[in-house]
C-alpha positions in Angstrom: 38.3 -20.4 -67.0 37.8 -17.1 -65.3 38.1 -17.7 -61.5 35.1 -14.4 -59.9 36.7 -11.9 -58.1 36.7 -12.1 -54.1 33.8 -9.5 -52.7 35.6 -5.8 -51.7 34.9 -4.9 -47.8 33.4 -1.7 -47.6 32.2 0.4 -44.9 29.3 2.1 -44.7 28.6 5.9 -45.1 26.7 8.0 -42.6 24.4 10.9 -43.5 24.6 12.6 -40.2 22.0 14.8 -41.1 19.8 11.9 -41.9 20.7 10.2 -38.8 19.8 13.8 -36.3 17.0 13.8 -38.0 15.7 10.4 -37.2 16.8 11.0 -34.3 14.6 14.2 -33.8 11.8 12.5 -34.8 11.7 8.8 -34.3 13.9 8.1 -31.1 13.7 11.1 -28.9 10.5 12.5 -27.8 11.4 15.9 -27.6 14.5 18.3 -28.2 14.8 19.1 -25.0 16.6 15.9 -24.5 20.0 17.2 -25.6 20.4 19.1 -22.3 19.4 15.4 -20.0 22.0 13.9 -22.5 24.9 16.5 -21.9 24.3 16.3 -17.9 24.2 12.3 -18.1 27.3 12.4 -19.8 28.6 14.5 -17.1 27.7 12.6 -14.3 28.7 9.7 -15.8 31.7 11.5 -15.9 32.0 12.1 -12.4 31.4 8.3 -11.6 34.1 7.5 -13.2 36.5 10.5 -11.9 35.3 8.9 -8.5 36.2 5.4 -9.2 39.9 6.9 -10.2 39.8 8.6 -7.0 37.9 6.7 -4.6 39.5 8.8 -1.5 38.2 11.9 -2.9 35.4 13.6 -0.4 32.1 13.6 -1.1 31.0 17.0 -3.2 34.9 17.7 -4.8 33.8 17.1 -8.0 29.9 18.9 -9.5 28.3 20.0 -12.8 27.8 23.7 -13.5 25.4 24.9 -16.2 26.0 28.1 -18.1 23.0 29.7 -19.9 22.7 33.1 -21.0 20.7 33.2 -24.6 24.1 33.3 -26.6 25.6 29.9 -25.2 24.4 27.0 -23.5 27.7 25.3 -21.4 27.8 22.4 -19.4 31.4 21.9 -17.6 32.3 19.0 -15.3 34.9 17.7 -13.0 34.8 14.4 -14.7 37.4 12.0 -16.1 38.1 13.6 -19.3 39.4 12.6 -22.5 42.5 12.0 -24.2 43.0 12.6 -28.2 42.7 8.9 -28.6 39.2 9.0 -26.6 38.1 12.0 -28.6 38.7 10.1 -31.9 37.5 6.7 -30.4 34.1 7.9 -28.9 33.3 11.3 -29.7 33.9 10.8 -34.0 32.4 7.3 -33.6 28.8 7.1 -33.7 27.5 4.3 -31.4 30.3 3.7 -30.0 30.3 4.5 -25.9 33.1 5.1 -23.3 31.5 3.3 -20.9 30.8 0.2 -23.1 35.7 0.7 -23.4 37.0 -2.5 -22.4 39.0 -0.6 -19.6 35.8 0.3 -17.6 33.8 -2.9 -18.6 33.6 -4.3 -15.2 32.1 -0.5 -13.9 29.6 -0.3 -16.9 26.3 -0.5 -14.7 27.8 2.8 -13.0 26.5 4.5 -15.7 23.7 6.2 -16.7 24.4 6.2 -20.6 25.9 3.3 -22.8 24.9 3.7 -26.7 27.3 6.2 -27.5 24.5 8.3 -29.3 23.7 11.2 -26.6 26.2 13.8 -27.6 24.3 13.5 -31.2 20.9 15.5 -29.4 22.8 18.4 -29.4 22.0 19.0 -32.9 18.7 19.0 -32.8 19.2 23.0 -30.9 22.9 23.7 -32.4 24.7 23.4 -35.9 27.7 22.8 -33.8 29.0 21.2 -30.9 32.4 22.2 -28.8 34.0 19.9 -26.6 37.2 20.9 -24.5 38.2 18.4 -22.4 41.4 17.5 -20.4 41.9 13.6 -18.8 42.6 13.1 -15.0 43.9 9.6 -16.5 47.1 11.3 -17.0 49.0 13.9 -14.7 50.0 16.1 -17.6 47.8 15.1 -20.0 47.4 18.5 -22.4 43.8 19.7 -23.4 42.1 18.1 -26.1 39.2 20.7 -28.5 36.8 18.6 -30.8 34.0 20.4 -32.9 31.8 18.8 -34.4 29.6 19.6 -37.0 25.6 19.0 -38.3 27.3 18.2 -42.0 29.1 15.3 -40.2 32.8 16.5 -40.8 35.1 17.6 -37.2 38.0 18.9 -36.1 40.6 18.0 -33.3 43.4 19.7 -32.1 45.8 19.3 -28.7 46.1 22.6 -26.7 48.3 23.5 -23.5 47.3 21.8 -20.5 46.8 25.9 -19.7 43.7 26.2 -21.9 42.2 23.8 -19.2 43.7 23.9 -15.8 41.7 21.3 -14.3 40.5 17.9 -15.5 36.9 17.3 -17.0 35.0 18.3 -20.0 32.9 21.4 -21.2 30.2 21.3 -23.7 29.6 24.3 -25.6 26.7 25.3 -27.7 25.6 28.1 -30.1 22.3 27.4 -30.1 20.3 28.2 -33.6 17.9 30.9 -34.0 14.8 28.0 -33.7 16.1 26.8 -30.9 15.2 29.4 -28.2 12.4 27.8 -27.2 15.1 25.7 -25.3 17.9 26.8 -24.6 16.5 30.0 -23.1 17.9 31.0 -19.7 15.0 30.2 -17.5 14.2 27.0 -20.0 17.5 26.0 -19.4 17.5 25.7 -15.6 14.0 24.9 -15.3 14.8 21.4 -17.3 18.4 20.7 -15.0 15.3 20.7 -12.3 13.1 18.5 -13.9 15.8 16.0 -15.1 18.4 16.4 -12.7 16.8 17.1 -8.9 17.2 13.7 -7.3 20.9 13.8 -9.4 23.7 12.8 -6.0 26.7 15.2 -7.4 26.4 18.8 -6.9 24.7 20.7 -9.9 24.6 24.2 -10.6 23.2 26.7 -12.8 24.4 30.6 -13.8 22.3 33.0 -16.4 25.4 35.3 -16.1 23.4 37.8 -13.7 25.5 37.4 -11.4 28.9 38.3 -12.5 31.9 36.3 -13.0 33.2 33.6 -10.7 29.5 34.1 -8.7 29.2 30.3 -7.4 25.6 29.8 -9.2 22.4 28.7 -8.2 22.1 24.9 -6.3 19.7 23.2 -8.9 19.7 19.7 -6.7 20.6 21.6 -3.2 18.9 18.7 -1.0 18.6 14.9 -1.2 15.8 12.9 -2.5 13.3 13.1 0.5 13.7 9.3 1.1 17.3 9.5 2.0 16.8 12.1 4.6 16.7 11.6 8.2 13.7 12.9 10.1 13.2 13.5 13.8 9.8 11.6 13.7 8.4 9.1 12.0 5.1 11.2 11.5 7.4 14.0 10.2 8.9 11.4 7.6 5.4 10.8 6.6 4.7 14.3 6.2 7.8 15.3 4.4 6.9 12.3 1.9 3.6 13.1 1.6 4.1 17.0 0.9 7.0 15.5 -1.8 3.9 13.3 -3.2 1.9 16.5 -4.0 4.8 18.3 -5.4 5.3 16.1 -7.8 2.0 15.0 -8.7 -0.3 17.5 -8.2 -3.0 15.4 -5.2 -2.4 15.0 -2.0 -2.0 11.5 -1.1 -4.4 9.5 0.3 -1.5 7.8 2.3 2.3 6.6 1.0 4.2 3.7 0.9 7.9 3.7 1.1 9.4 1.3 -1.9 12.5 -0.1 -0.7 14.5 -3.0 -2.9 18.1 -3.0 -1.5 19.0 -5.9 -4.3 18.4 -3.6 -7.4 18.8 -0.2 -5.4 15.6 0.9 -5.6 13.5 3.5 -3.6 11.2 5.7 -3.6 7.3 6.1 -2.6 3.6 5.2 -4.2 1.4 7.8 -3.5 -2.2 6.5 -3.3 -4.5 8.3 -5.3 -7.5 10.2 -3.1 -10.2 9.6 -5.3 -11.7 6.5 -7.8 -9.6 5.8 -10.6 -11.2 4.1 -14.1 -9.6 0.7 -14.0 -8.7 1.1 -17.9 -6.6 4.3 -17.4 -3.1 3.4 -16.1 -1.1 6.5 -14.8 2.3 6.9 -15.5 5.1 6.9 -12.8 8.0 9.1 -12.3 11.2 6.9 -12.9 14.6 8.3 -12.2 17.5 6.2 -12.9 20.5 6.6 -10.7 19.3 10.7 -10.2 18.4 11.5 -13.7 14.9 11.4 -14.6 14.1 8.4 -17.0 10.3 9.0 -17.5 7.1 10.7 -16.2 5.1 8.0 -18.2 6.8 4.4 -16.9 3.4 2.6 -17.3 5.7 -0.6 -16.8 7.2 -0.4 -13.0 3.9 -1.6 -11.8 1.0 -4.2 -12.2 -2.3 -3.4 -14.3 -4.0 -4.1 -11.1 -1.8 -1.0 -9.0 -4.2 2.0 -10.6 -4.6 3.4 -7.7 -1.1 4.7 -6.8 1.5 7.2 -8.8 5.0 6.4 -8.2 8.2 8.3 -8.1 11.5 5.8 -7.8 15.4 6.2 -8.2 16.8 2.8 -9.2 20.2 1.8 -9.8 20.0 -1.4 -12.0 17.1 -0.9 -14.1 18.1 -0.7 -17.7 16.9 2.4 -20.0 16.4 1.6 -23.9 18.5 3.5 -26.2 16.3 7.1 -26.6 16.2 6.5 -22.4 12.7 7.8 -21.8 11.7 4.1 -21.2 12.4 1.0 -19.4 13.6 -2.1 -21.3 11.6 -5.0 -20.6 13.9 -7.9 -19.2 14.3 -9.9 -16.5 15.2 -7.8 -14.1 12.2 -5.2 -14.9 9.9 -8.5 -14.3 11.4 -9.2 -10.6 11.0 -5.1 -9.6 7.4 -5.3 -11.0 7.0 -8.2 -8.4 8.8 -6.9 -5.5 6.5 -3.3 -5.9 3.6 -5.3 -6.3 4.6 -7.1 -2.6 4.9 -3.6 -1.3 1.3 -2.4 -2.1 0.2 -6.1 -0.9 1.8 -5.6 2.2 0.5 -2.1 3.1 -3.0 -3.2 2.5 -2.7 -5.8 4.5 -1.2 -3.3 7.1 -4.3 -1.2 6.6 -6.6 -4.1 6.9 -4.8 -5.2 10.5 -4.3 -2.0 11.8 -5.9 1.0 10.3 -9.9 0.5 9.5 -10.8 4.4 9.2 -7.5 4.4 6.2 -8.9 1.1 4.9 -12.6 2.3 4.7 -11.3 5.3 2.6 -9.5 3.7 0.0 -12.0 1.1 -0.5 -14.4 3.6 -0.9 -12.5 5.4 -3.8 -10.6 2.0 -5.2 -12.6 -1.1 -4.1 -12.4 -2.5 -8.0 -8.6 -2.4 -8.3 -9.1 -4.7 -4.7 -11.6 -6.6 -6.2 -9.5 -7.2 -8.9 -6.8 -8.0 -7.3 -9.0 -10.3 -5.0 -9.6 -12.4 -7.5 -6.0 -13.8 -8.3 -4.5 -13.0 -4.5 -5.7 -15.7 -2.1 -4.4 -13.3 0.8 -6.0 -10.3 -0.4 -9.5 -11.7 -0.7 -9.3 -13.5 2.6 -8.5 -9.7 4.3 -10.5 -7.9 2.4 -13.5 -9.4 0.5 -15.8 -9.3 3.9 -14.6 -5.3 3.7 -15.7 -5.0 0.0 -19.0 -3.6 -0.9 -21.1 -4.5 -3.5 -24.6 -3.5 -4.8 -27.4 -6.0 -3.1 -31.1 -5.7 -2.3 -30.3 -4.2 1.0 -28.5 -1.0 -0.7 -24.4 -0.7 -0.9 -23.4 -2.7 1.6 -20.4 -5.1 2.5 -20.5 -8.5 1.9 -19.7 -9.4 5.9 -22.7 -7.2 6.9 -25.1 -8.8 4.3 -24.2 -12.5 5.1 -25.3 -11.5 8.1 -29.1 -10.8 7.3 -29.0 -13.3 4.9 -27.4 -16.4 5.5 -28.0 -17.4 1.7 -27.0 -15.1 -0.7 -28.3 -14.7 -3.9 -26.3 -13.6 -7.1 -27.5 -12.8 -10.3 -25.3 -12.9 -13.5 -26.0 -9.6 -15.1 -27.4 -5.5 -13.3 -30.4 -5.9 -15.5 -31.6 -9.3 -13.9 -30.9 -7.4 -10.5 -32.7 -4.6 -11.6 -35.3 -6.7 -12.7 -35.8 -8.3 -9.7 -34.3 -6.0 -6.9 -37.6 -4.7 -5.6 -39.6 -8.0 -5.5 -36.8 -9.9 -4.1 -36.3 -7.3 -1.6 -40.0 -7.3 -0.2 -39.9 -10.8 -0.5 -36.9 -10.9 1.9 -34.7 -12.9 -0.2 -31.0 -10.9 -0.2 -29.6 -10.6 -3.7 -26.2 -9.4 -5.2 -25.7 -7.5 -8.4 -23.3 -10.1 -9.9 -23.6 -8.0 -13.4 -20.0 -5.8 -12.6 -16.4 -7.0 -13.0 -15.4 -9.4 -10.8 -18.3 -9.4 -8.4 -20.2 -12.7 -9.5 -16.8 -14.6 -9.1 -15.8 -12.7 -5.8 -19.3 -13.6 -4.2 -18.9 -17.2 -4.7 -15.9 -17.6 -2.9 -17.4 -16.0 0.8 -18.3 -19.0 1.9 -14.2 -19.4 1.8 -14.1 -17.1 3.9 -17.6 -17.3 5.7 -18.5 -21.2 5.7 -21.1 -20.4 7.9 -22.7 -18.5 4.3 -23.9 -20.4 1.2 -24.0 -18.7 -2.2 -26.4 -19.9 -4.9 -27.1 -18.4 -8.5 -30.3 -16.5 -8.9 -32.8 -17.8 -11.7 -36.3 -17.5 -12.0 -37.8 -20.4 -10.3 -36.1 -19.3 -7.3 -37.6 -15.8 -7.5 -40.9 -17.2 -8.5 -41.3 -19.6 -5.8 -41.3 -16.9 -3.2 -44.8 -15.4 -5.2 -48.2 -16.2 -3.5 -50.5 -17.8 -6.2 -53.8 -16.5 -6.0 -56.9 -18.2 -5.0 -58.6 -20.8 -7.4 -61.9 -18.0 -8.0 -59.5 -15.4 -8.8 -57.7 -17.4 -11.2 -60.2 -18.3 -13.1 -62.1 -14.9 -13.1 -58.5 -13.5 -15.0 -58.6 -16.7 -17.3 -60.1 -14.9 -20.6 -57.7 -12.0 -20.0 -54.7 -14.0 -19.5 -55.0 -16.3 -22.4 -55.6 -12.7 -24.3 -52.5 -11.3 -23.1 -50.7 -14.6 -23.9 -51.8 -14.3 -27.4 -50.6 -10.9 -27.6 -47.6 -11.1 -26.1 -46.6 -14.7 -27.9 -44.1 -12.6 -30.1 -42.0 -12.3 -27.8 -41.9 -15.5 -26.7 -43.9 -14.2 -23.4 -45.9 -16.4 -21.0 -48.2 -14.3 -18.6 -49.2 -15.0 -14.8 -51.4 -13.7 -12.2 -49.5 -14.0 -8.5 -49.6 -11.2 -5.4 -46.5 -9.8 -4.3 -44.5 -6.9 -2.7 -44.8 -4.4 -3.2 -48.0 -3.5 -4.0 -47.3 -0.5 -6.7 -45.5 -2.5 -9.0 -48.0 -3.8 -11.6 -45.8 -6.4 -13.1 -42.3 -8.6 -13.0 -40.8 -9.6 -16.8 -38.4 -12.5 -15.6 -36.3 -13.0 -18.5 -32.7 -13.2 -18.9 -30.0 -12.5 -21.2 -29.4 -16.2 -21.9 -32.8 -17.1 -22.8 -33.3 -14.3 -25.2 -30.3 -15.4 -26.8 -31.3 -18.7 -27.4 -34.9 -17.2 -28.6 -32.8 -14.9 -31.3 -30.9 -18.1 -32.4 -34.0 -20.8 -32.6 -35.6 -17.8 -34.9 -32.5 -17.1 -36.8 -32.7 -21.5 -37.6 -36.4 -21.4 -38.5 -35.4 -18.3 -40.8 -32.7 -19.9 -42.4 -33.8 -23.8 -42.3 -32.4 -25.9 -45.2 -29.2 -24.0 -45.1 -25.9 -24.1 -44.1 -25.7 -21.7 -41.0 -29.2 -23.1 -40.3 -28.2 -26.5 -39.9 -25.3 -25.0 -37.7 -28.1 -23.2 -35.5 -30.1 -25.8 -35.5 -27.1 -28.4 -34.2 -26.6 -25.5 -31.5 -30.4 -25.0 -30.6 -31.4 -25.8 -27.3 -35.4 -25.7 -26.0 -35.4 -21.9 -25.4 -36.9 -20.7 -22.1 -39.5 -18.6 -22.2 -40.0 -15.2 -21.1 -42.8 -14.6 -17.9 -44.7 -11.6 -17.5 -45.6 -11.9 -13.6 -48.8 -9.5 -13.2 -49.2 -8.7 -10.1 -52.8 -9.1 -8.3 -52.7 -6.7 -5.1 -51.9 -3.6 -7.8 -55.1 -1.8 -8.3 -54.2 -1.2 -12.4 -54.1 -5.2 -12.7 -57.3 -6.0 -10.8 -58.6 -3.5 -13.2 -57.4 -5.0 -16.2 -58.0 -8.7 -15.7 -61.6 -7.4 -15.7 -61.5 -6.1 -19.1 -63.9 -7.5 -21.4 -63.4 -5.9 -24.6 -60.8 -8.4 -26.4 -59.1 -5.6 -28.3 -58.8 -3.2 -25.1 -57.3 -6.1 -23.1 -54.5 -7.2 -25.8 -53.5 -3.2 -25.7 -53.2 -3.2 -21.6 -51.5 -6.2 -21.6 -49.1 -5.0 -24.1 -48.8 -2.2 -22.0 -48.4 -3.6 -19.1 -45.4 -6.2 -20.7 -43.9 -2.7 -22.4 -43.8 -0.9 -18.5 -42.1 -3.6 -17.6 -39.7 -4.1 -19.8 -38.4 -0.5 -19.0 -38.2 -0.9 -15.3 -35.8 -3.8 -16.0 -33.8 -0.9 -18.1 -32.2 -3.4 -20.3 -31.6 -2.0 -24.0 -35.2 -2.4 -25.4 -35.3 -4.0 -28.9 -36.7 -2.3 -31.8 -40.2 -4.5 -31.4 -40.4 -4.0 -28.0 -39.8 0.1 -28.6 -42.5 -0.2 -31.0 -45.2 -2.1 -29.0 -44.7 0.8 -26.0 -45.9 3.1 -28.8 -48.5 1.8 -29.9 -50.2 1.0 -26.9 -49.7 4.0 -25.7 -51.7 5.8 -28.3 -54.1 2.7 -28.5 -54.9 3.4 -25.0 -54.9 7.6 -25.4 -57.5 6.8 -28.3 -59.2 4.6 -25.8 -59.3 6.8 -23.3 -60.2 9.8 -25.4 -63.4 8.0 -27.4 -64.9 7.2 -24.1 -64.7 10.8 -23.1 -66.0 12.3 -25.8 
């Protein structure tokens, strides 16, 4: 018997020009990135010269860029590398110095740790040059690796000479399509955007200036956070001015974000105007100095619209391409901790700052609102200061449970509009309950008000507070009335005669969504009786409430009307009259409805014009 051969090992091949390519297109949102990855790996660089040197004074050891349309160069003061490094990290692709067993225990120092940044480079440049000299060793010679788009390199030792100090440069020839980025101005205009809040000194030379000129500060102050100020109103100010640098607005106010435990801080600047609560801005995230993301939807709660951030963290975790945040648990807690913040200065605002706290409701009262409704705290500060739509105009809720010590809510803007102007003469006070959140929020004043009580709005309520008419009146109308019922039996529309404020409006259609639902569905079981989804409508079907056409005796049109004798003429004014109404409730009409308001119309133009002529 034929024992099978034991399975070969084998390795597997890289396509490096496959692999830039993904990475072009799929991981990295831009080529720009190469020059963020060359001055991460620099300052990560520098961190770890520092921790070799911890007695070494602040600013010994910077970045300097070198642009000048031929080259792009980025040199550092960093660690270095030996040979062994250069094969180890630089040849290996995925593997990271600061993921080495040597600096395990410093690896959240870093900004970087996939051991893929160098490989951005080619997406601007068909070759990359690295001369780099270790501070590890005293003597240690200079080390060259090139590395090349076809995925072959080169290493060679050179005299300590050929680098007199210890660190790395980065060189570049940057291809002919590449201009676009590695222009002069290009170049230090992105060391700004990614490297401004960056804590080791980085500079920048076009070669203007001539050789040995020190270069141009790119990061020549501190984040505006960490900088002393001789008044707290000048902090304010400088933060505030740093708010509409950044973002464009000038801040309606800002809060400091402070979270010592995960190194955090930074400012929320609140927006000055309303916000659409499905558009979520994105915040500026910088992750120890170097910009992470513009776009870092994740830092804060769905319910924070209404501020922009800008924060430098040190223990938040970047994914791979870092232009985003991994989601983990430490992301969770900072979301939390943030979220106190903006808590916490509304609640400052609330105790201590009414003319601040009437502005941003004004401009952001449904992120509160919908905040409100899962925050005990919030709603017992703020839902009294909240304002919602009611019969008495826009108003807060504290001043309307003041005039009305019951407050009405309906469950949808077209019952309130519906019933706004009649509930309003009738001095009943109403709340539009129709928008997001409101209904719920409404219901829980008397939480905070017990002296208030809160009752749904439905018809019989609204109906009870219309004077019937007298007995001889009533039965005058009665051939109309049972005309217009006729008419208007279609629609499964009762009609009756009451007097009410105010006096110009000729009718009230009290119907409700609900009720024409349950209308549609008993129709949709007759239609379909016998069969399957009938019998399921019919199991569902409830007695269906009927529409009421409320006509409205002190209007002069109606007393006109219910006078009509002619039985054709009165089913078109009625018709009318149910049409009119219908509009004013400004509910989506439905294609029968559109076509009865037709046809009356030019039933009653006929009308009209055959008793001219």
């Amino acid at each position: 018997m034929t024992l099978p051969h034991p399975a070969a090992d084998r390795t597997f091949q890289v396509d490096l020009r496959g692999l830039v390519d993904l990475l072009s297109h799929h991981l990295y949102s831009s080529p720009r990135v190469y020059l963020r990855e060359l001055m991460q790996n620099a300052v990560d660089a520098l961190t770890a010269r520092h921790t070799l040197e911890p007695d070494a004074p602040t600013g010994a050891f910077g970045v300097r860029l070198y642009a000048d349309g031929a080259v792009v160069r980025v040199e550092d003061d960093g660690v270095g590398l030996t040979e062994a490094d250069v094969h180890s990290f630089l040849a290996t692709i995925g593997r990271s110095s600061k993921r080495a067993d040597r600096i395990a225990e410093q690896r959240g120092d870093f900004i970087g740790q996939f051991g893929i940044g160098l490989l951005s480079c080619f997406l601007v440049a068909d070759e990359i040059h690295v001369l780099s000299r270790s501070a590890r060793t005293p003597d240690a010679p200079a080390v060259e690796w090139r590395g090349r788009g076809d995925g072959s390199y080169s290493v060679r030792t050179l005299p300590a000479s050929a680098r007199p100090r210890p660190g790395t440069t980065v060189t570049l020839t940057p291809r002919a399509d590449a201009g676009e980025w590695t222009r002069p101005a290009q170049v230090h205009a992105l060391a700004r955007h990614f490297g401004s809040l960056l804590r080791h000194p980085l500079t920048f030379d076009d070669g203007t200036a001539g050789p040995g000129a020190p270069g141009t500060s790119v990061n020549p102050e501190p984040a505006p956070w960490a900088r002393t100020y001789p008044t707290p109103g000048a902090r304010s100010r400088a933060l505030a001015a740093y708010g509409e640098e950044v973002f464009g607005f000038t801040p309606l106010d800002t809060v400091e974000l402070d979270l010592p435990a995960v190194g955090l801080k930074g400012i929320a600047c609140v927006l000055p105007e309303t916000v659409p609560a499905g558009r979520r801005h994105g915040h500026r995230v910088h992750v120890k100095g170097m910009l992470l993301s513009e776009q870092a939807e994740e830092i804060l709660p769905d319910w924070a619209f209404f501020v922009r951030c800008v924060v430098d963290a040190e223990s938040l975790r970047p994914t791979a391409s870092r232009e985003a945040l991994y989601e983990d648990d430490t992301l969770a807690a900072v979301r939390d901790a943030l979220a106190e913040k903006l808590r916490a200065w509304i609640a400052r605002a609330a105790a201590s700052d009414p003319d601040l706290l009437h502005r941003f409701l004004q401009a952001h009262h449904l992120a509160v609102k919908s905040l409100a409704v899962h925050d005990d705290e919030i709603l017992r500060m703020l839902l009294p200061w909240l304002p919602f739509e009611t019969t008495d105009g826009h108003t807060t809720l504290d001043e309307f449970a003041r005039t009305h010590r019951t407050v009405l809510v309906t469950s949808s803007v077209e019952e309130f509009r519906q019933v706004a102007a009649i509930a309003s003469a009738a001095g009943l006070g109403v709340v539009n309950g129709g928008y997001t959140y409101d209904r719920e929020l409404v219901h829980r004043l008397p939480e905070i008000r017990p002296e208030a009580t809160v009752a749904d709005l439905d018809p019989a309520t609204l109906t009870a507070h219309l004077d019937p008419v007298d007995r001889e009146t009533e039965l005058a109308a009665a051939a109309y009335l049972a005309q217009a019922r006729d008419a208007l039996a279609v629609f499964d529309c009762d009609v009756a005669l009451r007097t009410f404020q105010p006096a110009s409006a000729p009718a009230l259609l009290v119907d409700s969504r609900e009720a024409r639902h349950e209308r549609t569905r008993s129709q949709l079981a007759r239609e379909q009786e016998g069969g399957l989804w009938g019998d399921i409508l019919g199991a569902l079907r409830q007695e269906a409430p009927r529409a009421q056409l409320i006509l409205n005796q002190l209007n002069p049109l109606v007393r006109t009307a219910v006078a009509i004798d002619e039985p054709e003429l009165a089913r078109t004014s009625a018709e009318a009259l149910y049409g009119q109404a219908a509009m004013l409730s400004r509910r989506p009409l439905r294609p029968a409805e559109s076509s009865l308001i037709n046809r009356s119309f030019l039933d009653l133009l006929a009308h009209a014009l055959r008793k001219d002529s």
